[in-house]
N, C-alpha and C positions, 0 to 999 in steps of 0.2 A: 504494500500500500504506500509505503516510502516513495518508490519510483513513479507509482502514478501520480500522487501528490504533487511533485517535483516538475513532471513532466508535462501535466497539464492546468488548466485555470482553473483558480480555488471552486469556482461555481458546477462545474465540469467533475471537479473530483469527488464532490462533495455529492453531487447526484450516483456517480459510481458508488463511492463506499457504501451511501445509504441501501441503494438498489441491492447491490450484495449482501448486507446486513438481512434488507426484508427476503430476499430469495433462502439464506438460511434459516431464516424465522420459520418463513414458511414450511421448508422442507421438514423440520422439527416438529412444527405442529402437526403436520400430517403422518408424521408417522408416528406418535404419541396418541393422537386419533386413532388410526390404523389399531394401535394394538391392543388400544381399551376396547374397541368395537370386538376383535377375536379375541378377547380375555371374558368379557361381557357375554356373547350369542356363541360362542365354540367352547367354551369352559365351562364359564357358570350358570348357563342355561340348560345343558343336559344335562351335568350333575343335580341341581336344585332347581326344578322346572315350575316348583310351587313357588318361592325365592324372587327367583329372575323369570316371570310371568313376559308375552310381551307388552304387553301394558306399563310394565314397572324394566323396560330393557333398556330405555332412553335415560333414567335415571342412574341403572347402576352402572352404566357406560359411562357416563359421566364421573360418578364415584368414584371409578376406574381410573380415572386421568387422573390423580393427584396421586395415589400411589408408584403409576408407573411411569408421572415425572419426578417423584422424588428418587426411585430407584434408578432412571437415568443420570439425573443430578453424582448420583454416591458414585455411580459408576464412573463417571466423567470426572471426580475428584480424585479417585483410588488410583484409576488408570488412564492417565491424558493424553495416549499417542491415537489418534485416531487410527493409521496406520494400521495398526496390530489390533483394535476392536474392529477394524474392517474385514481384516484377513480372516481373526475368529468367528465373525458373524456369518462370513458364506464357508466357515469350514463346520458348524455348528450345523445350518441347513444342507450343509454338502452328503456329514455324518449321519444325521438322524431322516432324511428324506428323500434323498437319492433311491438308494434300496427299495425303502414299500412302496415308490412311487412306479419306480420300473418291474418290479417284479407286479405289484400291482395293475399294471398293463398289461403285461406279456404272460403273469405267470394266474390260471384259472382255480389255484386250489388255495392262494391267497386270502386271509378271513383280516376283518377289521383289528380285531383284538392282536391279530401279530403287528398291523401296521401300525398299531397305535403302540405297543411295547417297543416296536422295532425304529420308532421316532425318538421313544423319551430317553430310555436306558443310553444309546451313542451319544446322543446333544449333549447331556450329562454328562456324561466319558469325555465327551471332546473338551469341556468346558473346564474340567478337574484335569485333565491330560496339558491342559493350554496353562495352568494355574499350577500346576507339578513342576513342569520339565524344567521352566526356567531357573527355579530356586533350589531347584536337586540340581543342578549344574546337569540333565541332560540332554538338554536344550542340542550342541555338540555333536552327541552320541546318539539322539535317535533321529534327527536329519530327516524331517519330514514322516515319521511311522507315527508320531500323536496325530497326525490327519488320514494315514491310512487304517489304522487301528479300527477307530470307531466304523466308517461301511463294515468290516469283515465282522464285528460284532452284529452289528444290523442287520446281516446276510443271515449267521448265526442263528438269530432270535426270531427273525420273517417266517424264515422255513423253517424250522423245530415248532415254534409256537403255530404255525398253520398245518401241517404232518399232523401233529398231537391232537389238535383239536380238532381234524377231520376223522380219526382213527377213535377218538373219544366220542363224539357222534355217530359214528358209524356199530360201535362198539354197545351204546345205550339205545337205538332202533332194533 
């Protein structure tokens, strides 16, 4: 921002900084939106359907945003490199979504309950894998295997939990 400053007239820079200022605002608000709306109608609407009615879905969406701006907040103070929350973010959905999503396509003996195990358990992995390596000094030594790890768990858990529970059904008919 120094260089634009510098380079162009105060009037001129002052309209860039702000513009970029509001296009960040924005993109934050919208995904702080985004996630209370799938915390609110994907979460807490199937679990407690009495709870989070739709009638009462606009309110607890709303509820929602102040939690999951405060936990962005802690996270942005704990860890400041965008950078490497970046990396983490599409290695978290890389881990926990890739898998049920394609086997989910391709593969017909696929059941909800494996893809929904076979999402949470690697996210997790990846996130405690992301928050491990560096401060055990493995960081080094495992050279990319904390983002391979979690799929090959997620494969793991897709097919065993979808196998089991077609042979469990099949077993109680």
């Amino acid at each position: 921002l120094a260089y634009i400053s510098a380079s162009l007239p105060p009037s001129v820079a002052m309209l860039f900084t702000t513009s970029l200022v509001a296009a960040g605002l924005s993109t934050i608000d919208g995904l702080i939106m985004a996630c209370a709306v799938v915390c609110s109608r994907n979460i807490l609407q199937p679990l407690a359907p009495s709870l989070v009615s739709n009638e009462r879905l606009l309110t607890v969406c709303r509820s929602a945003i102040s939690p999951i701006t405060a936990a962005a907040v802690l996270i942005a103070v704990v860890a400041p490199v965008p950078a490497d929350l970046l990396v983490l973010a599409f290695d978290v959905v890389f881990a926990g979504c890739f898998v049920p999503f394609a086997l989910g396509v391709y593969w017909h003996r696929g059941t909800a309950r494996a893809a929904w195990w076979a999402v949470l358990v690697p996210s997790i992995l990846r996130v405690i894998l992301h928050l491990t390596a560096t401060p055990l000094g493995l960081n080094g030594t495992m050279n990319g295997l904390e983002t391979l790890i979690p799929p090959l768990v997620s494969l793991l858990i897709f097919s065993t939990i979808s196998l089991y529970g077609r042979r469990a059904a099949e077993v109680r008919t």
